[in-house]
Z-matrix of the N, CA and C atoms (Angstrom, degrees):
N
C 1 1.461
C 2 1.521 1 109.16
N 3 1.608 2 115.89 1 126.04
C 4 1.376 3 118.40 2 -168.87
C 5 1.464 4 92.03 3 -84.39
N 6 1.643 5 112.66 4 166.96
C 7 1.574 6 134.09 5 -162.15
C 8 1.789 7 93.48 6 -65.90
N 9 1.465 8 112.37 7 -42.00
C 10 1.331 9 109.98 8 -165.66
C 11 1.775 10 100.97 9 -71.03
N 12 1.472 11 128.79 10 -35.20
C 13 1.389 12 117.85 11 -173.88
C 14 1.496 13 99.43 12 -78.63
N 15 0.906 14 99.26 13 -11.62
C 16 2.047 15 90.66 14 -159.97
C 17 1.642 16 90.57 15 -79.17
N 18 1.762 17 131.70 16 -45.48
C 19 1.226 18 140.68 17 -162.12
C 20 1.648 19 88.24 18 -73.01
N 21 0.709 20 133.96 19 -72.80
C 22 1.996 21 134.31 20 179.31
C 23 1.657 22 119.01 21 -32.28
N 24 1.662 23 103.67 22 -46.06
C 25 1.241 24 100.94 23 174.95
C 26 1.652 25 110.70 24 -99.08
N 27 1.033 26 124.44 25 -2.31
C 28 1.551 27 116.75 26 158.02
C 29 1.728 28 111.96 27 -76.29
N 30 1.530 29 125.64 28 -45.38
C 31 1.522 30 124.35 29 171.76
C 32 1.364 31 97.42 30 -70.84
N 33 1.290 32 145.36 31 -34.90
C 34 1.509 33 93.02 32 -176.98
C 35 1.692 34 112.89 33 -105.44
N 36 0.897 35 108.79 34 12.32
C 37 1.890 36 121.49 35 151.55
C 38 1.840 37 106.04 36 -69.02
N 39 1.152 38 97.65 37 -69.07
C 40 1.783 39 83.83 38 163.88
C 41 1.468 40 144.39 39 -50.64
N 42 1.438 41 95.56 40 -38.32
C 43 1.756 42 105.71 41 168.56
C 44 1.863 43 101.76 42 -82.08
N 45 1.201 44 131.17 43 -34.04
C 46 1.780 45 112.38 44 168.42
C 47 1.913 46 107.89 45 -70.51
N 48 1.513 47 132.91 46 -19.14
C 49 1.221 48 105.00 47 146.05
C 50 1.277 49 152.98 48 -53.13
N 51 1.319 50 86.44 49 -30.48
C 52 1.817 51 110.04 50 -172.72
C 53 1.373 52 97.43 51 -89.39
N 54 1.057 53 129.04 52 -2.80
C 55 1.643 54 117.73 53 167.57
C 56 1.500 55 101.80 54 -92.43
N 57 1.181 56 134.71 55 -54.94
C 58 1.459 57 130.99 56 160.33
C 59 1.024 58 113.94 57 -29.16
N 60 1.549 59 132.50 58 -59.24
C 61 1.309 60 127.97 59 -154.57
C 62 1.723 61 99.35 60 -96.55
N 63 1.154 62 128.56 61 8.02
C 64 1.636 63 140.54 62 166.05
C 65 1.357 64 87.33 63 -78.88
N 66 1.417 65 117.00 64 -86.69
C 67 1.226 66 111.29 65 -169.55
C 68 1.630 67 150.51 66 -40.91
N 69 1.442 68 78.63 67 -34.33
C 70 1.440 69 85.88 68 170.64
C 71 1.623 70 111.02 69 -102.24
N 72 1.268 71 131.14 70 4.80
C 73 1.014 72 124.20 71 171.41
C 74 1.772 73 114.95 72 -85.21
N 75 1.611 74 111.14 73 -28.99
C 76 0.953 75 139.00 74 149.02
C 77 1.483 76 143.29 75 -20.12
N 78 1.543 77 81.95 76 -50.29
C 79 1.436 78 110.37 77 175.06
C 80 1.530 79 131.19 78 -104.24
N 81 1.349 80 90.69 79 -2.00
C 82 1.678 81 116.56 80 165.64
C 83 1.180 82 112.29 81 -99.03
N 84 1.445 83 133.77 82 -48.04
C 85 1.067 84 126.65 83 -179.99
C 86 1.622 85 100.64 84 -150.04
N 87 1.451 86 100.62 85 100.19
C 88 1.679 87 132.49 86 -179.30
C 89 1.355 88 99.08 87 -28.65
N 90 1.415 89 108.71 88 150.46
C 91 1.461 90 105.47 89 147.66
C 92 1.490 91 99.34 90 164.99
N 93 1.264 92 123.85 91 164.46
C 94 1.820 93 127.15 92 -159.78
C 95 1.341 94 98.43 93 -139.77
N 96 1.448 95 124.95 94 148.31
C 97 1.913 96 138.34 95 169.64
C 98 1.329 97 89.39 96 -91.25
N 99 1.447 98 103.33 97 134.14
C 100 1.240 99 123.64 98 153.29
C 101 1.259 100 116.18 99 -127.37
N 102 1.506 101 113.43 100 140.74
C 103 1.377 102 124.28 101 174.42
C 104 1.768 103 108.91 102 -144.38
N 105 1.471 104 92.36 103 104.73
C 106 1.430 105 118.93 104 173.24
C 107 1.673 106 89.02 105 77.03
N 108 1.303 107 120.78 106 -157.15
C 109 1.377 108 132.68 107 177.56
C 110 1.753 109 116.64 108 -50.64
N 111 1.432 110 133.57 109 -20.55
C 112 0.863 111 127.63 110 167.49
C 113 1.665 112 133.76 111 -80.62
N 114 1.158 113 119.13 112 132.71
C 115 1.585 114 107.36 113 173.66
C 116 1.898 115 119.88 114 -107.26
N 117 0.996 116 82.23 115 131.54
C 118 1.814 117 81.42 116 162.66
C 119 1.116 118 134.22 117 -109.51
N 120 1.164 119 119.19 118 136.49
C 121 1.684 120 119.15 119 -174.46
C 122 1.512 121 117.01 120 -85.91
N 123 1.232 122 129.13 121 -172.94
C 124 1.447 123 124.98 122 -166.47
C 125 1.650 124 106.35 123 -89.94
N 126 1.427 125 107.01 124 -33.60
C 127 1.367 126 113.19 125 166.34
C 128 1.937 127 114.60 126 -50.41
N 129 1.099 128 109.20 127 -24.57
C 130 1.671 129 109.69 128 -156.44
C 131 2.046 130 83.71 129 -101.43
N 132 0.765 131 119.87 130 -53.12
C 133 1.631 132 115.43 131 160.54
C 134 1.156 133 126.97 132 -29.67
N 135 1.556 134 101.88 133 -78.73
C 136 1.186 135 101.19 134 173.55
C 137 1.755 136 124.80 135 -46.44
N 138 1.391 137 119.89 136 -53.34
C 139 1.489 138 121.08 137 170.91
C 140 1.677 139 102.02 138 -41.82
N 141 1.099 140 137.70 139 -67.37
C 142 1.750 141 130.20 140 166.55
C 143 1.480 142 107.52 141 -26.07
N 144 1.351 143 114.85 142 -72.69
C 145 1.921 144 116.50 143 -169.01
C 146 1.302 145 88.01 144 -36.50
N 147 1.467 146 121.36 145 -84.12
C 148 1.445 147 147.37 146 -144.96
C 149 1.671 148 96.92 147 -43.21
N 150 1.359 149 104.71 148 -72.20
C 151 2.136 150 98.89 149 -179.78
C 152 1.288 151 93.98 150 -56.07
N 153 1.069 152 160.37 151 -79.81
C 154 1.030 153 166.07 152 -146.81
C 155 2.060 154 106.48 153 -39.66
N 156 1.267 155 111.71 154 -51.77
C 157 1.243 156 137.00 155 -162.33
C 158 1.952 157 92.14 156 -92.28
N 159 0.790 158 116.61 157 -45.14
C 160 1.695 159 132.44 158 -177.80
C 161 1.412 160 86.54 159 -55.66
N 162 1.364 161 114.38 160 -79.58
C 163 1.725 162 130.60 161 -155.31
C 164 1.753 163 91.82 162 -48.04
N 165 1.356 164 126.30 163 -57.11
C 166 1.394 165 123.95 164 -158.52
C 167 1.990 166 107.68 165 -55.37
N 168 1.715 167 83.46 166 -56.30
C 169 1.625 168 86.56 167 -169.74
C 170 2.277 169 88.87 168 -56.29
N 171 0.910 170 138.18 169 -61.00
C 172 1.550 171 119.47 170 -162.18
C 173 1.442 172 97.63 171 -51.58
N 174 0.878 173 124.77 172 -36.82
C 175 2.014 174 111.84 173 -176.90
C 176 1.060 175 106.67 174 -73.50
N 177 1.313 176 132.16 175 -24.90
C 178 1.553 177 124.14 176 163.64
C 179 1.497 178 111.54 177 -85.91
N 180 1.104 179 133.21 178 9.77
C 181 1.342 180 125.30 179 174.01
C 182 2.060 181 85.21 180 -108.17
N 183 0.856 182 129.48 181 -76.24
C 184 1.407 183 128.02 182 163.14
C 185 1.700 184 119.95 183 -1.18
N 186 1.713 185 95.04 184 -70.81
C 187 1.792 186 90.18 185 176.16
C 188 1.192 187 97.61 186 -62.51
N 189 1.520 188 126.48 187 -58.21
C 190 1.768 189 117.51 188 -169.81
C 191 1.745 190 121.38 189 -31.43
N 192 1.339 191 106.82 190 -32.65
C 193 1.514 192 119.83 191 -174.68
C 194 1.666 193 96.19 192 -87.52
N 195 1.038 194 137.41 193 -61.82
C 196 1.249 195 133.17 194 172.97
C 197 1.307 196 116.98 195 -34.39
N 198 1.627 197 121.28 196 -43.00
C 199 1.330 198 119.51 197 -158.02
C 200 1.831 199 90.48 198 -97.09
N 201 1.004 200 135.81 199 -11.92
C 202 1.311 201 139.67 200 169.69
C 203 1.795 202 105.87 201 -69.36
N 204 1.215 203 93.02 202 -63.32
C 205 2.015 204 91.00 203 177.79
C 206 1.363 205 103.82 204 -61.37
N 207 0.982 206 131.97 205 4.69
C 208 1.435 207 116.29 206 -171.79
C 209 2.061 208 100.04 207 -108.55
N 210 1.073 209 101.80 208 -34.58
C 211 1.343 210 107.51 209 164.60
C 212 0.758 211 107.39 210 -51.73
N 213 1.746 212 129.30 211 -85.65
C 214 1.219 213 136.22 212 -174.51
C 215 1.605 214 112.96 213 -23.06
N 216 0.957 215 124.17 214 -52.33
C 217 1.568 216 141.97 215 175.41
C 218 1.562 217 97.66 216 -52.69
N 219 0.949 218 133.70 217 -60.94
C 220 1.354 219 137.08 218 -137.71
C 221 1.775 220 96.90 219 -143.77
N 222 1.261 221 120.23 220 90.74
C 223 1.761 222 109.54 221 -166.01
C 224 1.841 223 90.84 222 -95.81
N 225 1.394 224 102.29 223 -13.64
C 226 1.553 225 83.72 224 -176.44
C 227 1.466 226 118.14 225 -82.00
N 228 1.692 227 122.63 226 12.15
C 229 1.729 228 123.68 227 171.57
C 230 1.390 229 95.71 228 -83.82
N 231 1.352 230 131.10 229 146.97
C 232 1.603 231 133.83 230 159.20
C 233 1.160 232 122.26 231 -10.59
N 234 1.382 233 133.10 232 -137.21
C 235 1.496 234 138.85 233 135.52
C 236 1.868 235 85.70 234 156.62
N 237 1.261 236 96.35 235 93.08
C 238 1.460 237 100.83 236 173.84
C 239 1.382 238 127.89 237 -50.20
N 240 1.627 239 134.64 238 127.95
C 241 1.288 240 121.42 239 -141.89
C 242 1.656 241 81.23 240 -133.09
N 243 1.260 242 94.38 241 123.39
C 244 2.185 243 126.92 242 174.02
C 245 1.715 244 87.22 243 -94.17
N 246 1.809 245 98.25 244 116.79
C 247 1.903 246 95.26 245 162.54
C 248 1.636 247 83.26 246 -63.98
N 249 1.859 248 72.10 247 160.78
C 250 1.511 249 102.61 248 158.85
C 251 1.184 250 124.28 249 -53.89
N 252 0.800 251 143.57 250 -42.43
C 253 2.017 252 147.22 251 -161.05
C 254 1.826 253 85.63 252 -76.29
N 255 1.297 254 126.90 253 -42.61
C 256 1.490 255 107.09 254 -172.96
C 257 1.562 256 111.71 255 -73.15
N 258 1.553 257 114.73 256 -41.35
C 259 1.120 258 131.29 257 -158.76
C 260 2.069 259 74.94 258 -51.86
N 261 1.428 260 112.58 259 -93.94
C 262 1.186 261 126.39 260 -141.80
C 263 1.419 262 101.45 261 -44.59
N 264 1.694 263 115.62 262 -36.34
C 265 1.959 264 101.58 263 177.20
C 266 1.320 265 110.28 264 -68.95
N 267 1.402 266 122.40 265 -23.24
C 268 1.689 267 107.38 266 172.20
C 269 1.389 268 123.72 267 -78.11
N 270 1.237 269 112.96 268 -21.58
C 271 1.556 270 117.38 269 163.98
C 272 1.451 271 121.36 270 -66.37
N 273 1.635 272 114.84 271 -36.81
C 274 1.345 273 122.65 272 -179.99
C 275 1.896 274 107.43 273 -82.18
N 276 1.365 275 108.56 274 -18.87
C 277 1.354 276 113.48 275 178.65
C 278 2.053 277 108.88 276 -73.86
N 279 1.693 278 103.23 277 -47.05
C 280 1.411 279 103.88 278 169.43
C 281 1.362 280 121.11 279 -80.02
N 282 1.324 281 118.84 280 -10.74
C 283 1.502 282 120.32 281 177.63
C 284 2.007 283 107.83 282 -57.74
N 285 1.998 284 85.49 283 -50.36
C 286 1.729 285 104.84 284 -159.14
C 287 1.473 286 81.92 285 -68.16
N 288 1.454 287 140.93 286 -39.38
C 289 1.603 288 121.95 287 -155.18
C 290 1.638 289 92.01 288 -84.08
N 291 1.207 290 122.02 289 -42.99
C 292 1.326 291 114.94 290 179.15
C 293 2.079 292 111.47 291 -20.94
N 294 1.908 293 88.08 292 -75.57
C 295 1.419 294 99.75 293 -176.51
C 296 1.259 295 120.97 294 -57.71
N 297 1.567 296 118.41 295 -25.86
C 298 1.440 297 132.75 296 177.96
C 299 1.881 298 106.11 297 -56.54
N 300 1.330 299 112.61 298 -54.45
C 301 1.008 300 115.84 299 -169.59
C 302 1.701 301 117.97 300 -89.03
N 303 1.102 302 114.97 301 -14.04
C 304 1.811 303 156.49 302 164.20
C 305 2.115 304 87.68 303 -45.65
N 306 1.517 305 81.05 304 -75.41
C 307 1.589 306 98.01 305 -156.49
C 308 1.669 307 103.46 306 -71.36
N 309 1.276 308 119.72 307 -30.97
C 310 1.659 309 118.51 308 165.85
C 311 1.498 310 122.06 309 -54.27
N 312 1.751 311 114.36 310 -46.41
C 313 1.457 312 118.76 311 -177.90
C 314 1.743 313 110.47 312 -63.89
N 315 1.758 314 108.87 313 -37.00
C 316 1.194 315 104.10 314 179.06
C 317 1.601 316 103.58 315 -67.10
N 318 1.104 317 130.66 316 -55.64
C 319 1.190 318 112.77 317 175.73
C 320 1.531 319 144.20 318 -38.46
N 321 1.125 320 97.34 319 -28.89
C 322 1.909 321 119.08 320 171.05
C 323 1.141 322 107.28 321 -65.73
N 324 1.753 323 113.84 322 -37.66
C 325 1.433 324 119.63 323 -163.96
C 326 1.185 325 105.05 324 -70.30
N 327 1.250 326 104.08 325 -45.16
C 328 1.866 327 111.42 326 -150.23
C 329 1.915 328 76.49 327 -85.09
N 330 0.993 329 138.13 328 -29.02
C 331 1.637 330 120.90 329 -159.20
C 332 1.960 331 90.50 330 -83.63
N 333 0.967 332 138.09 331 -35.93
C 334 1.167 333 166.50 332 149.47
C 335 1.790 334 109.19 333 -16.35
N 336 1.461 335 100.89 334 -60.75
C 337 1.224 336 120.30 335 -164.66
C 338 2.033 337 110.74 336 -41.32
N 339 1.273 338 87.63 337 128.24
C 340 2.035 339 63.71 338 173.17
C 341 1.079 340 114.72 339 76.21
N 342 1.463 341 131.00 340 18.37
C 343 1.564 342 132.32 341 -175.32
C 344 1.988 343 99.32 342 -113.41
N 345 1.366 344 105.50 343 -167.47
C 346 1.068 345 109.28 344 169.54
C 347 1.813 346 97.49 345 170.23
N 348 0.913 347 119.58 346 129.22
C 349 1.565 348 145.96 347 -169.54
C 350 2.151 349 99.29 348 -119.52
N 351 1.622 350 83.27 349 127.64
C 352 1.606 351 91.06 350 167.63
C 353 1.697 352 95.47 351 -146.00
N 354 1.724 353 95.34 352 156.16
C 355 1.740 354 115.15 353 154.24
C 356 1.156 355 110.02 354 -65.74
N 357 1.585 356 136.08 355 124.23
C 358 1.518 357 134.28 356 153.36
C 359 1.776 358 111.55 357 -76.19
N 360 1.322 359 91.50 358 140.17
C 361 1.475 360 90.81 359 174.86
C 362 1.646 361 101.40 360 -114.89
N 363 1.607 362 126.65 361 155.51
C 364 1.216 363 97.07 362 -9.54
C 365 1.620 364 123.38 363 -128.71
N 366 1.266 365 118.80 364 -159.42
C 367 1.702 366 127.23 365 -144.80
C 368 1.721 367 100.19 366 -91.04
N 369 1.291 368 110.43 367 154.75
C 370 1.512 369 102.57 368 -169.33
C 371 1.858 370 99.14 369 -78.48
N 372 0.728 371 124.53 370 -148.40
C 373 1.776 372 139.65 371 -150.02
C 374 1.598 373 98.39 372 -78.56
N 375 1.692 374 92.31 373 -42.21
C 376 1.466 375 113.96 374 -136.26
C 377 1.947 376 95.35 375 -89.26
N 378 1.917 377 100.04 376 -26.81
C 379 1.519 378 97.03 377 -160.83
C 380 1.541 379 96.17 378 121.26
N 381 1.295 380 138.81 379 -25.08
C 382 1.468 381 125.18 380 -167.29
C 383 1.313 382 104.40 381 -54.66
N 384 1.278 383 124.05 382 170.81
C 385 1.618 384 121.32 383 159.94
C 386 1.444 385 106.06 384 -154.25
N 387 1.195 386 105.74 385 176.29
C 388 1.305 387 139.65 386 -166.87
C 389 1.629 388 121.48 387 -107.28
N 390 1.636 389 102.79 388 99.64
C 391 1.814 390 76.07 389 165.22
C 392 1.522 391 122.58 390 -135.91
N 393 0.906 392 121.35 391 174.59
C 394 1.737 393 124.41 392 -168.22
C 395 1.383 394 101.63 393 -102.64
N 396 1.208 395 140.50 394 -169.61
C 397 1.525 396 162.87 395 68.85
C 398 0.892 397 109.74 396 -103.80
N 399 1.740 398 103.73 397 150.28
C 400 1.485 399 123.74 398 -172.27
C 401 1.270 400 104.22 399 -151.11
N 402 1.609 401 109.31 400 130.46
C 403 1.549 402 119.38 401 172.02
C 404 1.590 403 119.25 402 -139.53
N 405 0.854 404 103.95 403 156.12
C 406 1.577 405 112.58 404 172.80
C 407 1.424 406 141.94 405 -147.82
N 408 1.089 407 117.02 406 114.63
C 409 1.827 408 127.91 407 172.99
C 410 1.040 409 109.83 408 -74.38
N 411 1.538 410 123.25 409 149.04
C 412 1.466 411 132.67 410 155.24
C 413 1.624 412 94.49 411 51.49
N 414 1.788 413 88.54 412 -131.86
C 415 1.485 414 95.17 413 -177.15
C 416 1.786 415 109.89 414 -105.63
N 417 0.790 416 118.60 415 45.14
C 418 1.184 417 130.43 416 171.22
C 419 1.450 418 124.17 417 -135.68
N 420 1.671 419 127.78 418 135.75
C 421 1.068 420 143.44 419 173.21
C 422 1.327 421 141.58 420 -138.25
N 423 1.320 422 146.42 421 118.46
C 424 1.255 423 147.14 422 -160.33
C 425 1.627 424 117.87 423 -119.19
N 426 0.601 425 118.95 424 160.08
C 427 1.887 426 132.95 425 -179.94
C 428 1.803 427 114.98 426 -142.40
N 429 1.373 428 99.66 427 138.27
C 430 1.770 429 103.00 428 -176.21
C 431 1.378 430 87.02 429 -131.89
N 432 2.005 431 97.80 430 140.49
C 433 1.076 432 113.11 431 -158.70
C 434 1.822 433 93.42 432 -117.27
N 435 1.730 434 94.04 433 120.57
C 436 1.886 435 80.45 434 -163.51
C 437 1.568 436 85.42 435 -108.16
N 438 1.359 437 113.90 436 174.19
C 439 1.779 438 125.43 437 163.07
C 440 1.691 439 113.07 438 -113.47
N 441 1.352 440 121.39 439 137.92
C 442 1.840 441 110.66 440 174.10
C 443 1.492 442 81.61 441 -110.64
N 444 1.404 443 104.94 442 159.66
C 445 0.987 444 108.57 443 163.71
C 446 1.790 445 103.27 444 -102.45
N 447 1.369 446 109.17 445 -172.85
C 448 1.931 447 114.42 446 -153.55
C 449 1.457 448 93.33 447 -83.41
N 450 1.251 449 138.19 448 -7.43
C 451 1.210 450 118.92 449 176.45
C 452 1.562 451 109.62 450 -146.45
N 453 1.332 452 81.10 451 42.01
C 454 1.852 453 97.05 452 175.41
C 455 1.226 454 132.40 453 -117.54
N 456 1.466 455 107.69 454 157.43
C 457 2.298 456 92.06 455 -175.06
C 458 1.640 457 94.51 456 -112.00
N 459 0.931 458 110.38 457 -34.87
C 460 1.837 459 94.40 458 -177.67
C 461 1.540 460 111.45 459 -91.97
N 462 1.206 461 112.36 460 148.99
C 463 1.613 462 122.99 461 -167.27
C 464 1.426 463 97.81 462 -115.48
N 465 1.594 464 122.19 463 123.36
C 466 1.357 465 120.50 464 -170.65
C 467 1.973 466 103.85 465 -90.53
N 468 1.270 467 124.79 466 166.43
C 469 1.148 468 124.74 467 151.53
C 470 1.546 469 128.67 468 -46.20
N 471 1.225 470 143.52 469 139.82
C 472 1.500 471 149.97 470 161.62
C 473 1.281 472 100.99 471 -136.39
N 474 1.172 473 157.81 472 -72.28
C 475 1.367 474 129.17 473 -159.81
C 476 1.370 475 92.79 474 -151.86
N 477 1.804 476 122.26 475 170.81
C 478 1.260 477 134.61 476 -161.89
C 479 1.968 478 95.68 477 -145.35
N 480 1.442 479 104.93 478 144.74
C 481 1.468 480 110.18 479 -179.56
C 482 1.924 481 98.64 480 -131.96
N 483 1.465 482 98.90 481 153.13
C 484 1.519 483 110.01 482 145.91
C 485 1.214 484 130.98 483 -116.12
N 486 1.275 485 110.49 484 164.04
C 487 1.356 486 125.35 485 -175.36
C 488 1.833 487 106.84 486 -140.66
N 489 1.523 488 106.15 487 142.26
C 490 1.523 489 117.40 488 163.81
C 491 1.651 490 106.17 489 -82.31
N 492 1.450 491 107.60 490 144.58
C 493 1.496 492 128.56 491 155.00
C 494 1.167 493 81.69 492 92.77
N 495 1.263 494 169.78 493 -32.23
C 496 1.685 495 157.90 494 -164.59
C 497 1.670 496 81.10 495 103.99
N 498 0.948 497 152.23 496 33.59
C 499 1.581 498 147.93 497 155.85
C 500 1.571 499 119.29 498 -39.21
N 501 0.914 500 148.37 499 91.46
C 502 1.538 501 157.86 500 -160.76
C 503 1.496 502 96.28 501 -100.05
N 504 1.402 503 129.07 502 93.11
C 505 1.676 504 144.00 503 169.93
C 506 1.130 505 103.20 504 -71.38
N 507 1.356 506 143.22 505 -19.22
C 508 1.019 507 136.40 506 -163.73
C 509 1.804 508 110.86 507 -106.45
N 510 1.379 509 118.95 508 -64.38
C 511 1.387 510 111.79 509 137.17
C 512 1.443 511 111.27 510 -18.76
N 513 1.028 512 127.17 511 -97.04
C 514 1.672 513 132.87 512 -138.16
C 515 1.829 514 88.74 513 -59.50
N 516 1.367 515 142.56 514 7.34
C 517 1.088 516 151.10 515 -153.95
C 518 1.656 517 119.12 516 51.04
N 519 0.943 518 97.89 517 10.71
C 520 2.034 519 98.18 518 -172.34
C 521 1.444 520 108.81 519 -50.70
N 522 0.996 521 163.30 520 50.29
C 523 1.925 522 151.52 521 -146.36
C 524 2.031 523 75.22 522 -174.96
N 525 2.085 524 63.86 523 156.47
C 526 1.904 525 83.38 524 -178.47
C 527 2.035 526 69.39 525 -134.00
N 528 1.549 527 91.85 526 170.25
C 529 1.771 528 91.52 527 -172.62
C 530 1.477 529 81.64 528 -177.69
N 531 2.140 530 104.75 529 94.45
C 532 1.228 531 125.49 530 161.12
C 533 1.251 532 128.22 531 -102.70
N 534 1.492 533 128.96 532 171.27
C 535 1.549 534 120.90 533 174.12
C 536 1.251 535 116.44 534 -156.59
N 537 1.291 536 111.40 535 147.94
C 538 1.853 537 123.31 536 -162.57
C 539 1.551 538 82.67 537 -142.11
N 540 1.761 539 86.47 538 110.94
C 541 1.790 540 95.58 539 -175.83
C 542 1.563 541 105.48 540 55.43
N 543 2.021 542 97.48 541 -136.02
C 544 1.321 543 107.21 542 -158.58
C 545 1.582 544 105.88 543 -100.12
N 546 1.672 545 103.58 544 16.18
C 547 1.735 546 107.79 545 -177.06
C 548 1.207 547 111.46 546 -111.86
N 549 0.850 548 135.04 547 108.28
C 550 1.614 549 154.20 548 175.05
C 551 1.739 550 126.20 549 -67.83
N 552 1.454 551 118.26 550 165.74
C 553 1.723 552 99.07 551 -170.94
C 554 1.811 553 80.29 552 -154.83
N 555 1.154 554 98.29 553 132.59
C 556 1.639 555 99.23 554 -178.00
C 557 1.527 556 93.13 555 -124.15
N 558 1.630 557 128.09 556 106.89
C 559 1.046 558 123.35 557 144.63
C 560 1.537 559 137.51 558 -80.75
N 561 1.113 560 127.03 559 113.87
C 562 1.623 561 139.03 560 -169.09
C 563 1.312 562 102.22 561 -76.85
N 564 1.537 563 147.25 562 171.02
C 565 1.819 564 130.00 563 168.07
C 566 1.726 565 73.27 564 -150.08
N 567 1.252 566 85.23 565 165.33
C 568 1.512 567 118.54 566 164.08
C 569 1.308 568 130.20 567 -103.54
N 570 1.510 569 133.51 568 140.69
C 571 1.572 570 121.64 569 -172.25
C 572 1.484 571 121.90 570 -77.04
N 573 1.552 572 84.93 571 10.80
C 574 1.748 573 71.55 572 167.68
C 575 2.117 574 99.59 573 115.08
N 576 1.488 575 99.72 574 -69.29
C 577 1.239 576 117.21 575 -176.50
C 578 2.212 577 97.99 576 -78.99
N 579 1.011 578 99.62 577 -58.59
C 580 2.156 579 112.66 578 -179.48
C 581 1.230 580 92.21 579 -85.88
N 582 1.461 581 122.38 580 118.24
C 583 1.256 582 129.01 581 161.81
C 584 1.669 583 96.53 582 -82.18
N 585 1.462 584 103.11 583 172.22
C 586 1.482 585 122.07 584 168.19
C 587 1.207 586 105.75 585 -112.96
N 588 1.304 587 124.05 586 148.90
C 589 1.498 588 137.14 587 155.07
C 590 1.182 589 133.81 588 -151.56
N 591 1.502 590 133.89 589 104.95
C 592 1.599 591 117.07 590 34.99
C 593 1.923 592 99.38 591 -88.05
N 594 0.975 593 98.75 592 149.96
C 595 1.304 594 102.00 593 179.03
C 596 1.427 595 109.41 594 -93.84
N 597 1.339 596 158.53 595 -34.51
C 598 1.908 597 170.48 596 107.64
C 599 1.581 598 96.23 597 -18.19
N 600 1.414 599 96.54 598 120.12
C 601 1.794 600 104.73 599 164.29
C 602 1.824 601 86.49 600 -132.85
N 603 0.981 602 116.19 601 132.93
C 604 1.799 603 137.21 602 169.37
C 605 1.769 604 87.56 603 -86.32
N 606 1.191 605 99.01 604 136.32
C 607 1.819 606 101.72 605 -178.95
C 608 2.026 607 97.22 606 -149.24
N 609 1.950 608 106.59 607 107.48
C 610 1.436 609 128.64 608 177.82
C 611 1.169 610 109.10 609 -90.81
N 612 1.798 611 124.29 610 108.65
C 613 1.134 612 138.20 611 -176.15
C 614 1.693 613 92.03 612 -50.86
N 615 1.367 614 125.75 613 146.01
C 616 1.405 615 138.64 614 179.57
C 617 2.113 616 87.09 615 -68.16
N 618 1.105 617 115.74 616 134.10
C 619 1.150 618 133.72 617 141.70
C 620 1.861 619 91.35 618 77.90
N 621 1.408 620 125.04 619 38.01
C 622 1.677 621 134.26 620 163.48
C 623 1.615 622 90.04 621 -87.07
């Protein structure tokens, strides 16, 4: 394996871990990138790692084929020779991370599905902010109430609400979102017909 296939198929073996370990880190302990007014979820990441990690391993299967015809052509250049027994466990090792990391992005997606994440305005003194996602199945709906801090890209978890009927309070604008200093008070309301519960989330700028 020449320096250029070996560097392609080691980055995108590294970038299909890091989509696994997004995801499931994700899913242990929540949390969304934000940059400027937009948020992304772990599902929308992961789809980046994943092409990203896809594209590398085919350019290393690509140079690998290139640097093979070129032997053939020319048997008197080297052509560094992997026994068999490694070749086939490293293929079966990127095959399993392939699907490993394959089967994580779908999962983000489908957990993903039907959601929607916004910035609340507005921001405490300092720059902290506030953000939501909110999704809903059937007749059921929930919202997670994350905090960024003012010079931060990932927004950690602070508190989680429900709602009847898939009701989205936050969409439909229902929430009041005040601040005293760097401590914040996010009230959620209900339409009346979908209550909310808990309706008060207390939200501590990271490091006030």
């Amino acid at each position: 394996m020449g320096t250029a296939q070996a560097i392609a198929q080691r980055g995108g073996t590294a970038l299909l871990a890091m989509t696994t370990v997004l995801v499931v880190g994700t899913a242990a302990w929540p949390a969304v990138l934000v940059l400027g007014d937009d948020v992304t979820s772990a599902g929308d990441a992961a789809v980046a790692l994943l092409g990203c990690g896809l594209s590398l391993l085919l350019l290393a299967r690509v140079i690998g084929g290139r640097d093979r015809r070129r032997y053939a052509a020319r048997p008197e250049e080297p052509l560094e020779h992997v026994p068999r027994r490694w070749a086939s466990g490293r293929r079966l090792a990127v095959g399993l991370l392939v699907v490993g990391a394959g089967g994580a992005t779908a999962f983000a997606l489908a957990f993903d599905a039907g959601s929607d994440a916004v910035v609340l305005s507005p921001s405490s003194t300092n720059g902290c902010r506030v953000v939501v996602q909110e999704r809903s199945f059937l007749l059921a709906g929930s919202g997670t109430v994350f905090v960024l801090a003012a010079d931060g890209l990932v927004a950690r978890q602070v508190s989680r609400y429900t709602t009847d009927d898939g009701y989205r309070p936050v969409r439909a604008g229902s929430f009041s979102l005040t601040w005293t200093g760097e401590r914040g008070h996010l009230e959620v309301f209900g339409s009346g017909f979908d209550p909310v519960w808990p309706r008060g989330h207390e939200i501590d700028c990271p490091g006030a």
